[in-house]
BAZAMI-776444 format. One record per residue (C-alpha): residue in one letter; chain; x, y, z negated. Coordinates in nm, 3 decimals. Example, Ala and Ser with C-alpha at 12.3 -4.5 7.8 and 13.67 -1.06 7.14 Angstrom:
<atoms>
residu: A	chaine: A	X: 1.230	Y: -0.450	Z: -0.780
residu: S	chaine: A	X: 1.367	Y: -0.106	Z: -0.714
</atoms>
This chain:
<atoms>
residu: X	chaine: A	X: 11.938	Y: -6.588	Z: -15.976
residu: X	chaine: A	X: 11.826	Y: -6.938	Z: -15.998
residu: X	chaine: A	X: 11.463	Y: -7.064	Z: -16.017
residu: X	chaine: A	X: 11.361	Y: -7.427	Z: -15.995
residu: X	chaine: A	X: 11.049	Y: -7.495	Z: -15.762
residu: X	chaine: A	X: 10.688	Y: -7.504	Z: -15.882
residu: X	chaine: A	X: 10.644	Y: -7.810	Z: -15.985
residu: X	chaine: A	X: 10.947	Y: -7.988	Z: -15.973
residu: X	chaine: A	X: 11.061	Y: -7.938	Z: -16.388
residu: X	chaine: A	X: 10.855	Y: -7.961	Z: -16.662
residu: X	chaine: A	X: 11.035	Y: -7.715	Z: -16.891
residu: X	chaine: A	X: 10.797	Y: -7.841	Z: -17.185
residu: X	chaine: A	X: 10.944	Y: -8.215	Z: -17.180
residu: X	chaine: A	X: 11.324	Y: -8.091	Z: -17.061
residu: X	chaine: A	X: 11.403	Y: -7.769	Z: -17.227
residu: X	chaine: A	X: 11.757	Y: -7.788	Z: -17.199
residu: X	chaine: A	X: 11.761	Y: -7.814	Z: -16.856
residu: X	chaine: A	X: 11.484	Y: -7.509	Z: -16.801
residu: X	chaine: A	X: 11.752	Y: -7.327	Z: -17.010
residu: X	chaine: A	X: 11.984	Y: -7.346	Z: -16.740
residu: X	chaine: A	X: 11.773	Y: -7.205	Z: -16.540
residu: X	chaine: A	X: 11.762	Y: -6.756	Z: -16.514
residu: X	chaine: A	X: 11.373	Y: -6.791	Z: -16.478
residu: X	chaine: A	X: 11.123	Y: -7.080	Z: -16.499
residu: X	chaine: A	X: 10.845	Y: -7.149	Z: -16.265
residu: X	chaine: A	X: 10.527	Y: -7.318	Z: -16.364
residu: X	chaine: A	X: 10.343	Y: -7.602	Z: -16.216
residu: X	chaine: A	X: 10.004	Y: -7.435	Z: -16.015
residu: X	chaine: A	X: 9.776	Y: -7.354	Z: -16.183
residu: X	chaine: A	X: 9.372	Y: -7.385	Z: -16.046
residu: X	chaine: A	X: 9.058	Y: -7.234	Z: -16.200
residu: X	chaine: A	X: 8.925	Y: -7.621	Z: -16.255
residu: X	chaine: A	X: 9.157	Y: -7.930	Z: -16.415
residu: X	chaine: A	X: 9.283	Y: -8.092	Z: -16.146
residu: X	chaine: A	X: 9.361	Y: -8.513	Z: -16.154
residu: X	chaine: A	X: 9.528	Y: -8.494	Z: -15.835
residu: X	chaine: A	X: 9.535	Y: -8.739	Z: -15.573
residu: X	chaine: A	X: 9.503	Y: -9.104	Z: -15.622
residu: X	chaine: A	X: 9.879	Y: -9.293	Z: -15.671
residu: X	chaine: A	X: 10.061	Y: -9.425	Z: -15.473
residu: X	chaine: A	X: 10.179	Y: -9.012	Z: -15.518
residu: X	chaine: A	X: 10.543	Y: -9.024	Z: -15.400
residu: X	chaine: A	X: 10.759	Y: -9.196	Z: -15.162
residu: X	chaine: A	X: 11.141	Y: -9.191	Z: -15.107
residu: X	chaine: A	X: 11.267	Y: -9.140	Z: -14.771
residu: X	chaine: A	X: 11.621	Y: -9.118	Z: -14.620
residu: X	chaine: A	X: 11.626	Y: -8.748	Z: -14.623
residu: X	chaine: A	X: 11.450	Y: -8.644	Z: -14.880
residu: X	chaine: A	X: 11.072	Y: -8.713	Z: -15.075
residu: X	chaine: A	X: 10.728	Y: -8.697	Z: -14.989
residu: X	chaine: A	X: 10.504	Y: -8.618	Z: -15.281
residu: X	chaine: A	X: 10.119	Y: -8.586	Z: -15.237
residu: X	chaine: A	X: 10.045	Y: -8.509	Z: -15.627
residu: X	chaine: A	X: 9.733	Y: -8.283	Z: -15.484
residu: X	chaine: A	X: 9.811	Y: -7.978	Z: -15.754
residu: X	chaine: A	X: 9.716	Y: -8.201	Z: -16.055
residu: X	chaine: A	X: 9.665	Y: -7.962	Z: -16.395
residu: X	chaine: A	X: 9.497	Y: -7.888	Z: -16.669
residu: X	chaine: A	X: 9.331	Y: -7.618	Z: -16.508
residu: X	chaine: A	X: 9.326	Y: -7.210	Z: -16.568
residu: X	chaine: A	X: 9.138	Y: -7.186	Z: -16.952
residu: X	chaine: A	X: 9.387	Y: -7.452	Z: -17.082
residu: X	chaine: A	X: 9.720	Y: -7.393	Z: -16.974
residu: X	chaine: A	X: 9.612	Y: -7.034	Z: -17.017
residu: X	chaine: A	X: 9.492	Y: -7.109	Z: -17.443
residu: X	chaine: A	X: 9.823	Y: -7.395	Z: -17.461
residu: X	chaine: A	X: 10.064	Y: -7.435	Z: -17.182
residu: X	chaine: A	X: 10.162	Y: -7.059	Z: -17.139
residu: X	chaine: A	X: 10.222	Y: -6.995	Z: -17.494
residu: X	chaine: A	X: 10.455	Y: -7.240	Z: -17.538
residu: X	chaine: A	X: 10.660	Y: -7.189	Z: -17.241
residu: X	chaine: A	X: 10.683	Y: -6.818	Z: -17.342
residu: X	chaine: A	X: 10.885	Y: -7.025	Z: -17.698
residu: X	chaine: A	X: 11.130	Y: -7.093	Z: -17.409
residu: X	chaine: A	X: 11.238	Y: -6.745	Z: -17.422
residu: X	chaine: A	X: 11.294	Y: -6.757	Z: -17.013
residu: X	chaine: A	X: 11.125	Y: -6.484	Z: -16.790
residu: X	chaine: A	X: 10.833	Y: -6.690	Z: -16.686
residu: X	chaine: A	X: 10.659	Y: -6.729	Z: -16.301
residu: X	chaine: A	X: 10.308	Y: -6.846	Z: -16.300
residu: X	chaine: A	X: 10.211	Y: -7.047	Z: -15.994
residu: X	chaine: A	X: 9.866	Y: -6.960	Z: -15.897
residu: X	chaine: A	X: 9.622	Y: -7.165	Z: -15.658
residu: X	chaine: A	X: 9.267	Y: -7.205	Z: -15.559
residu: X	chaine: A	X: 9.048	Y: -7.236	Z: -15.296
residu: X	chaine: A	X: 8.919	Y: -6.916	Z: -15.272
residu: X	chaine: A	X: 9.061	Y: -6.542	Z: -15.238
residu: X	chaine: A	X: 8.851	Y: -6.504	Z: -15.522
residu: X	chaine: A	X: 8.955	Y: -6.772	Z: -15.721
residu: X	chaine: A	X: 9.317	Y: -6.677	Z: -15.679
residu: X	chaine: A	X: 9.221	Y: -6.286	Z: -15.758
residu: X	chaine: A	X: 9.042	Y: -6.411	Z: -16.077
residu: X	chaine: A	X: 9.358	Y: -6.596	Z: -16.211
residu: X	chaine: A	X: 9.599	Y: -6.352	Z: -16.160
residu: X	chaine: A	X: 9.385	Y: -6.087	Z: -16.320
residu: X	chaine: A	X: 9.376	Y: -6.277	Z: -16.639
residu: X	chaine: A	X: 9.778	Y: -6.330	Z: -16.689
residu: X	chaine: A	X: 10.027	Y: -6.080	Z: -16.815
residu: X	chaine: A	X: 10.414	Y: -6.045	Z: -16.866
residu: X	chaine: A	X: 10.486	Y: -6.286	Z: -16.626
residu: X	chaine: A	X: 10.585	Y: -6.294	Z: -16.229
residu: X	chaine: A	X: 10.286	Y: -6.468	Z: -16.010
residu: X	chaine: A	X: 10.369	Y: -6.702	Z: -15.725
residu: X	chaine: A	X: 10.081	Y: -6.716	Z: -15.488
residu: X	chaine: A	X: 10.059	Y: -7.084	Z: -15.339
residu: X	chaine: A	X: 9.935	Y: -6.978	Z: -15.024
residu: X	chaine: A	X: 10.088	Y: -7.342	Z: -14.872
residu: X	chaine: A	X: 10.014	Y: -7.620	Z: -15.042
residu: X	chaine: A	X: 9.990	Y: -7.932	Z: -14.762
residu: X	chaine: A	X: 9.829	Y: -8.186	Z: -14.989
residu: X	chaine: A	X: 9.526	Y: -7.961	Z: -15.040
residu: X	chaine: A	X: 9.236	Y: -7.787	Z: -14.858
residu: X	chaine: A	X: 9.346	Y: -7.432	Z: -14.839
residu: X	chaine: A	X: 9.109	Y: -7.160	Z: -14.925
residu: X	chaine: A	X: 8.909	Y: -7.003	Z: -14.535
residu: X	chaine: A	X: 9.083	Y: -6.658	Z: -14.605
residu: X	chaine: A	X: 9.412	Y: -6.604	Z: -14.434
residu: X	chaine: A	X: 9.733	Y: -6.515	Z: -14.633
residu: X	chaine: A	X: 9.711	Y: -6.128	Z: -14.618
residu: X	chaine: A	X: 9.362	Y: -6.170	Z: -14.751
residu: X	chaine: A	X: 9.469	Y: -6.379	Z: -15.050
residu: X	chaine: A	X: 9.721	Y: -6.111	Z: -15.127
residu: X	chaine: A	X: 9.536	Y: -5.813	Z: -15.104
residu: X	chaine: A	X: 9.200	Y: -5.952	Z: -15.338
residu: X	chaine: A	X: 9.507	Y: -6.055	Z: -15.590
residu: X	chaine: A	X: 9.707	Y: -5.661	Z: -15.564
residu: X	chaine: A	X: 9.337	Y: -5.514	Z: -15.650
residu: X	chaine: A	X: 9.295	Y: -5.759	Z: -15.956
residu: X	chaine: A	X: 9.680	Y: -5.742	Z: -16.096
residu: X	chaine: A	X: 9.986	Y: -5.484	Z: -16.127
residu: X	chaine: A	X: 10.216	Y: -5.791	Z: -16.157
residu: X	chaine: A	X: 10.450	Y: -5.876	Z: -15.907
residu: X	chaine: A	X: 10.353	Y: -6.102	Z: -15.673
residu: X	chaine: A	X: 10.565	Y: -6.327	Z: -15.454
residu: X	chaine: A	X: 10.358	Y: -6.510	Z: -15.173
residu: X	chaine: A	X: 10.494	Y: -6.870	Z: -15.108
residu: X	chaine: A	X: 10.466	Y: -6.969	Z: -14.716
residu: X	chaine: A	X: 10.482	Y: -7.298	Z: -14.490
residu: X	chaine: A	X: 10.760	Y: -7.341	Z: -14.278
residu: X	chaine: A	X: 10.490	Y: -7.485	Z: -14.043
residu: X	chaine: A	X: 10.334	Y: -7.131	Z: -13.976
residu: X	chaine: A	X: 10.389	Y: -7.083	Z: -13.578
residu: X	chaine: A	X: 10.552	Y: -6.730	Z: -13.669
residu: X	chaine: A	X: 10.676	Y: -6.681	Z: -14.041
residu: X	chaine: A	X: 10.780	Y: -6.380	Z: -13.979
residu: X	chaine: A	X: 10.481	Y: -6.268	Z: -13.890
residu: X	chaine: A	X: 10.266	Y: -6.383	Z: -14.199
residu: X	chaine: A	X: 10.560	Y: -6.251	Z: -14.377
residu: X	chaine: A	X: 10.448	Y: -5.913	Z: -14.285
residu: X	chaine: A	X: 10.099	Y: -5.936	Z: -14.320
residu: X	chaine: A	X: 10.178	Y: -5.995	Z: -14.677
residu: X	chaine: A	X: 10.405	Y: -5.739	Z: -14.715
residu: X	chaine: A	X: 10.140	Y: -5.518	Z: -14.581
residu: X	chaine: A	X: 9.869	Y: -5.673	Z: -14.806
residu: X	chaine: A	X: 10.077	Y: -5.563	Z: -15.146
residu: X	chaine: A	X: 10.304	Y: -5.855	Z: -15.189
residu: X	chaine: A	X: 10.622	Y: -5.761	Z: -15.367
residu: X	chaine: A	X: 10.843	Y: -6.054	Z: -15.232
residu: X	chaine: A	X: 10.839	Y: -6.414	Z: -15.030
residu: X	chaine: A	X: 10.899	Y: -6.748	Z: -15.144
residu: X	chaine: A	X: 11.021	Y: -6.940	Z: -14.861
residu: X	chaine: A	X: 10.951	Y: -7.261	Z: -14.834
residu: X	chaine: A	X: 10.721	Y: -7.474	Z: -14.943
residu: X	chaine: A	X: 10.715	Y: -7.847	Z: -14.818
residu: X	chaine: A	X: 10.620	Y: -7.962	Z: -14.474
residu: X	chaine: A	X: 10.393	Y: -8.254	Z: -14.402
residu: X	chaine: A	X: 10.527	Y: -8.580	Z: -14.365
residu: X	chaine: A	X: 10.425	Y: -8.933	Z: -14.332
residu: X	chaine: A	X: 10.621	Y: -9.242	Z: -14.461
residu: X	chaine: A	X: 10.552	Y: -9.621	Z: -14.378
residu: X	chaine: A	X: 10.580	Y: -9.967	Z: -14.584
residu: X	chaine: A	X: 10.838	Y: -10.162	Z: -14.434
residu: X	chaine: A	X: 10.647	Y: -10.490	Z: -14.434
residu: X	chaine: A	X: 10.284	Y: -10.356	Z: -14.343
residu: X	chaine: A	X: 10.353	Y: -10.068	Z: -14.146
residu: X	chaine: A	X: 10.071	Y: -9.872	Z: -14.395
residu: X	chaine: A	X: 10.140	Y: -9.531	Z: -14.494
residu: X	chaine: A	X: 10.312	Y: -9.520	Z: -14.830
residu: X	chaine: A	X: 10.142	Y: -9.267	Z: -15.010
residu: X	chaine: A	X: 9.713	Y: -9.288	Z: -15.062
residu: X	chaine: A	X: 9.642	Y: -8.988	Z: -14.935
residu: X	chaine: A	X: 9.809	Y: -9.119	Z: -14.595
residu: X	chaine: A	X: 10.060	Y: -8.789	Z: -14.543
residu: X	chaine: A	X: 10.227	Y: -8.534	Z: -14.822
residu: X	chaine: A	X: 10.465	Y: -8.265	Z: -14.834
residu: X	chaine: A	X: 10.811	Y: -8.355	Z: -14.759
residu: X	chaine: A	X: 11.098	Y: -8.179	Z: -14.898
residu: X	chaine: A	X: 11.483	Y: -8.254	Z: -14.981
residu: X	chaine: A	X: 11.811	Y: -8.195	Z: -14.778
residu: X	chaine: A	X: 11.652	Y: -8.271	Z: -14.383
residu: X	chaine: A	X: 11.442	Y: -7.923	Z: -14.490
residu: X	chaine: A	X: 11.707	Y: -7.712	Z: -14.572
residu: X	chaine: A	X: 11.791	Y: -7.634	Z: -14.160
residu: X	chaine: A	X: 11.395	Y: -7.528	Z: -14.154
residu: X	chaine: A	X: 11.427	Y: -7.304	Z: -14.502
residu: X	chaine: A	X: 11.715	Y: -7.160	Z: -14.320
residu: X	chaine: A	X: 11.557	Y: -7.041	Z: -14.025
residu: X	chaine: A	X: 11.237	Y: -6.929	Z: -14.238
residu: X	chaine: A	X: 11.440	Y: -6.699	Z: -14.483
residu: X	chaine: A	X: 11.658	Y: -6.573	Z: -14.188
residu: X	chaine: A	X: 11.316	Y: -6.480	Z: -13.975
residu: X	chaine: A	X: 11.174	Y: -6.341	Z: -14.238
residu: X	chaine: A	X: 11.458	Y: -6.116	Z: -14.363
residu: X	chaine: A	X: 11.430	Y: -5.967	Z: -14.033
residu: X	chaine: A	X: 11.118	Y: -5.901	Z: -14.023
residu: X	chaine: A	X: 11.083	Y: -5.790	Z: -14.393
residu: X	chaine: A	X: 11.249	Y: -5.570	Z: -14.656
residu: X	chaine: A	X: 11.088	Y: -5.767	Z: -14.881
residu: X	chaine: A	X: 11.318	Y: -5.966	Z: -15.181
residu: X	chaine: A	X: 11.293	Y: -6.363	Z: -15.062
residu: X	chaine: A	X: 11.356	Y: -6.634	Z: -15.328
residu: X	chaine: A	X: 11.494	Y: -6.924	Z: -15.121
residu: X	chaine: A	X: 11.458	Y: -7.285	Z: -15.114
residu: X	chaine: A	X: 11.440	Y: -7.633	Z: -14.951
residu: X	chaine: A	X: 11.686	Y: -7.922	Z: -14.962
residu: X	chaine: A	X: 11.971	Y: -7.691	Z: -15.240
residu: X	chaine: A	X: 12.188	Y: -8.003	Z: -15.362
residu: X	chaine: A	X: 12.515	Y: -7.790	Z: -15.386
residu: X	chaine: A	X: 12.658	Y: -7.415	Z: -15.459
residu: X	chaine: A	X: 12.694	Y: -7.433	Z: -15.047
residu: X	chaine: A	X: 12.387	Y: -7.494	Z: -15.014
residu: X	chaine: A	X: 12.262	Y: -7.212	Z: -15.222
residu: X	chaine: A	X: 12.509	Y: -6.955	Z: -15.068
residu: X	chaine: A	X: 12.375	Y: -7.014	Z: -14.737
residu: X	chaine: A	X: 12.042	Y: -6.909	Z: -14.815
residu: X	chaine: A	X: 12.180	Y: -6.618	Z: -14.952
residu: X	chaine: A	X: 12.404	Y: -6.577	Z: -14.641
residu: X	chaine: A	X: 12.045	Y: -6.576	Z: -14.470
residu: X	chaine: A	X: 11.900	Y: -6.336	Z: -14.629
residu: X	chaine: A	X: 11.745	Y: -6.443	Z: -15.004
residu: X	chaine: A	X: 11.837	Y: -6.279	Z: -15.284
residu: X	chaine: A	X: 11.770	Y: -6.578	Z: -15.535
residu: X	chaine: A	X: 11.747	Y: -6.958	Z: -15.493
residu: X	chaine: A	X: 11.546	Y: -7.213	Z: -15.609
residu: X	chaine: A	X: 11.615	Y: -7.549	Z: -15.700
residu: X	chaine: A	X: 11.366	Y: -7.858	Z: -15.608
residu: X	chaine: A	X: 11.407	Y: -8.220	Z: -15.541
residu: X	chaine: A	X: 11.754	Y: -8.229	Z: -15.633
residu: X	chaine: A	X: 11.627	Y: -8.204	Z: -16.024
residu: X	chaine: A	X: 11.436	Y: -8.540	Z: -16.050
residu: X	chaine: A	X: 11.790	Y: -8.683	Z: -15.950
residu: X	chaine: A	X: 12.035	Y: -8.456	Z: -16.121
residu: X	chaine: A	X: 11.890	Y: -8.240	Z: -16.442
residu: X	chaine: A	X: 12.222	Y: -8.104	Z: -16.493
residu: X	chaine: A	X: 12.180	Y: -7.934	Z: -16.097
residu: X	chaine: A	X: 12.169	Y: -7.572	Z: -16.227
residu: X	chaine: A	X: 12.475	Y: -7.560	Z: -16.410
residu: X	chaine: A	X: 12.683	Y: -7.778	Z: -16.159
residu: X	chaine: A	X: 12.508	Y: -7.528	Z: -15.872
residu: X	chaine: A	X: 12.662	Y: -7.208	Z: -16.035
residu: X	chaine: A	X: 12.968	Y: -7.358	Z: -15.998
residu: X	chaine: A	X: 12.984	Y: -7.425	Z: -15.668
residu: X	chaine: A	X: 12.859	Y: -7.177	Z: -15.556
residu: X	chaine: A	X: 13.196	Y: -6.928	Z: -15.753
residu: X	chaine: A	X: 13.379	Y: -7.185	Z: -15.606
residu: X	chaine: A	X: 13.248	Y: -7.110	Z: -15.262
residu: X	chaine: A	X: 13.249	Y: -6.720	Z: -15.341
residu: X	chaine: A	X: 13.627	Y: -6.749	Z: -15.416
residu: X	chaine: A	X: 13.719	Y: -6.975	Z: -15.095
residu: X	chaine: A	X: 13.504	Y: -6.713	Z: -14.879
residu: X	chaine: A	X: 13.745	Y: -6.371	Z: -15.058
residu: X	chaine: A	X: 13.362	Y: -6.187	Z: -15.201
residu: X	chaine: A	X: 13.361	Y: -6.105	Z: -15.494
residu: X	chaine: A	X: 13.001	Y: -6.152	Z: -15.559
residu: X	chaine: A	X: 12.729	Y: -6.310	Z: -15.443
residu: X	chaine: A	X: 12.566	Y: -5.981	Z: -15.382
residu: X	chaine: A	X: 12.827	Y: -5.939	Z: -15.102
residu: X	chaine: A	X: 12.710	Y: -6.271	Z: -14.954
residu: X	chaine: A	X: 12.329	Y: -6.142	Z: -14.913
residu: X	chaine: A	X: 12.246	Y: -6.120	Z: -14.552
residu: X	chaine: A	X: 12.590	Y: -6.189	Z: -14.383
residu: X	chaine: A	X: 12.421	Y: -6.412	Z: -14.157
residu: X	chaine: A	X: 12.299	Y: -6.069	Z: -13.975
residu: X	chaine: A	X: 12.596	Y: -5.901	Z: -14.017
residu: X	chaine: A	X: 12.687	Y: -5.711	Z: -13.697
residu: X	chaine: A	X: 12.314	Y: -5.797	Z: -13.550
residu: X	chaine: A	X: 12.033	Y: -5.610	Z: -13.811
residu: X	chaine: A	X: 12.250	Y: -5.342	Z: -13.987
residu: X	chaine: A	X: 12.196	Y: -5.553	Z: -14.336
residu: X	chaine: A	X: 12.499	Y: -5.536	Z: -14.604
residu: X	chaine: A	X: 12.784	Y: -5.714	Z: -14.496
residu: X	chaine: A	X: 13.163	Y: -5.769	Z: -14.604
residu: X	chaine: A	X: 13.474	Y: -5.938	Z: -14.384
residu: X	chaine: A	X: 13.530	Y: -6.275	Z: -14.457
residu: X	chaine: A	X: 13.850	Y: -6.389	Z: -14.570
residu: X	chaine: A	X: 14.036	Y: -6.659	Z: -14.267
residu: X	chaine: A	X: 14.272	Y: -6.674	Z: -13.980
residu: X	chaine: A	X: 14.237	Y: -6.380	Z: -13.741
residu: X	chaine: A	X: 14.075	Y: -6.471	Z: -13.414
residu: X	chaine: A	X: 14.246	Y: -6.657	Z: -13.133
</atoms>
């Protein structure tokens, strides 16, 4: 299954390209309208982008009364991206959706997060909501894996793995950080090695279903993440750049399936651990061993 990453489509102005997509996921959403940070917001880098947009929308009643009903005229299974700065104020949100999947953004680096830790977050949303909740993580926790199963334990019903990592980016000429807000979250290909090692920790330590992304340009890309452990894939950065990613991703990524001998990408899921954690695994086609 392919997702894009919260905030990096607006399915409203590009339709066709949400289309492409098996299930779209919404900007985050905040109890208040948010303006964001102050511009300069984004900055190239070699590797990748940093963006410090600060969770800029039109806040919860609005995109509630508007945005929501017309991305359900999408006809696309729809993921709501919830924020605030609060347990409460995430629990509040998610009580007052329905029909969708909720993405907690328990991660956000151009933010203040709320005081309660991520297994608290989760739990006050399970008591407001029967949805299913996915809780999205840094890569800069000290042990994913463990956060991973405090959320579990809290009532999540699957990971999202990962959001960006702080970054900072100077001017060439002044030697000033780039971006207002001085640092933002950096993501692109240089965090794909880190979104790697987050969905393969976390499969370990989890049973729970991982969406996975960071730095997906290409169906290899996306098959590795699979190979770690996810069971779908989201696209990010590589959508400002190419909005015909989704299609051109799928494939690949046959491509790759074919070149590999599985016939599914089912097959690929977890052969990363193959031989080490018991998950489902499948020879790979190639010359026997020396």
């Amino acid at each position: 299954m392919l997702l894009n990453a919260s905030g990096c489509l607006d399915a409203l102005t590009a339709p066709d390209v949400a289309r492409q997509l098996d299930a779209f996921v919404t900007k985050t959403v905040t109890p208040l309208p948010r303006p964001g940070n102050p511009p300069v917001r984004i900055a190239e880098t070699e590797a990748g982008m940093l963006n410090s947009i600060g969770l800029a929308n039109p806040g919860r009643d609005r995109f509630l009364a508007e945005t929501l009903p017309a991305l359900r005229e999408l006809g696309l299974p729809l993921w709501v991206s919830v924020g605030g700065f609060s347990a409460r104020e995430y629990a509040e949100t998610c009580e007052r959706l329905d029909e969708v999947t909720i993405e907690l953004n328990l991660s956000c680096p151009n933010v203040d997060e709320a005081p309660e830790s991520a297994g608290e977050i989760v739990a006050a949303c399970r008591a407001a909501t029967g949805l299913p909740l996915y809780a999205k993580l840094s890569p800069a926790a000290w042990d994913i894996a463990e956060v991973a199963r405090a959320v579990e334990a809290a009532g999540a019903d699957g990971l999202s793995l990962v959001n960006t990592m702080r970054g900072l980016a100077l001017d060439e000429r002044t030697l000033w950080p780039v971006l207002a807000t001085a640092t933002g979250g950096y993501s692109g290909p240089a965090l794909r090695p880190i979104a790697l090692a987050a969905v393969y920790a976390c499969r370990r330590a989890t049973a729970l279903p991982i969406v996975g992304m960071g730095g997906v340009t290409t169906g290899r890309d996306a098959l590795e993440l699979v190979a770690a452990g996810a069971s779908a894939v989201a696209l990010g950065t590589v959508l400002f750049s190419d909005p015909d990613a989704p299609g051109r991703i799928r494939a690949e990524l046959e491509t790759e399936l074919e070149l590999l001998g599985l016939d599914s990408l089912a097959a690929a899921e977890g052969l990363a651990h193959a031989g080490g954690v018991g998950l489902r695994s499948r020879p790979v086609a190639g010359p026997a061993p020396m």
